[in-house]
N, C-alpha and C positions, 0 to 999 in steps of 0.2 A: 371508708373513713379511716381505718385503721393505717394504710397505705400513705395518706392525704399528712398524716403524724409522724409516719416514720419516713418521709422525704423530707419533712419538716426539722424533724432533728437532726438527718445527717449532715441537711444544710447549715445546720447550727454547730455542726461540729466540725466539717468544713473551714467554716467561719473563726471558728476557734482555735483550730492548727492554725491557721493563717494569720492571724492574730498574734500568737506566742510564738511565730516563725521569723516574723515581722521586727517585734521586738526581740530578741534576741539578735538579730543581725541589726537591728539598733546598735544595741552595747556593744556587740565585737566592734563596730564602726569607730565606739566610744573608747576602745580600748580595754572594756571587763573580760574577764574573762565568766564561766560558768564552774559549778563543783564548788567543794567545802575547799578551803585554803589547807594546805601544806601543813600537819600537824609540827612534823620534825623536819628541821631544816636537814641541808645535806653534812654539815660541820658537823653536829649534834648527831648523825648517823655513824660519821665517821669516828667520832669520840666512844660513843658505842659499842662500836665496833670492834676498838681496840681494846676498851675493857673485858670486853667478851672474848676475845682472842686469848688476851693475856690471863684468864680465867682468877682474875684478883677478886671478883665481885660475882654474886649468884642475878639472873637474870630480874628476878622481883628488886634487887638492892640496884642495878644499873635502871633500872624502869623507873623507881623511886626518885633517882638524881637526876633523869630526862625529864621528869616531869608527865612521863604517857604511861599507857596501860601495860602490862607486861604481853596483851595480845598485839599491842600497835608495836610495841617492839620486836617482839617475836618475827613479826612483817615486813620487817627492816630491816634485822638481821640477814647475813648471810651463814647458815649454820653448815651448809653443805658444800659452802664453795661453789654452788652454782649458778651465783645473781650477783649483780652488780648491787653492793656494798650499798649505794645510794639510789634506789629506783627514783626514777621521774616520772608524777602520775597525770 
């Protein structure tokens, strides 16, 4: 019986990747893409950047005029020189 349930569900979940596989290659067709949209654009990275650089402004005071979080900034930052200034995610 037990067996008779669990061929039962895997079919169902089968069925449901297949499903959200389906659609999904829907929308790309359409043109969507998938993921949260782009908090900070890459201009607004770059502007960032430069205040941080020029060290006029503490990182919670440039976070504040971005309009994001001092973590999503942080993220964006290059503080070590070793990331391109404007990640593409």
């Amino acid at each position: 019986m037990y067996s008779i349930i669990a061929a039962v569900a895997e079919m169902e979940r089968e069925l449901l990747i297949e499903r959200t596989n389906s659609g999904l290659a829907a929308g790309r067709a359409r043109g969507r893409k998938g993921g949260r949209k782009r908090e900070f654009s890459h201009a607004a990275v770059r502007r960032a950047q430069d205040r941080y650089d020029k060290g006029e402004l503490s990182v919670t005071e440039i976070a504040r005029l971005a309009g994001v979080s001092r973590q999503t900034l942080y993220w964006y930052l290059d503080i070590a020189g070793k990331r391109d200034p404007a990640p593409v995610k």
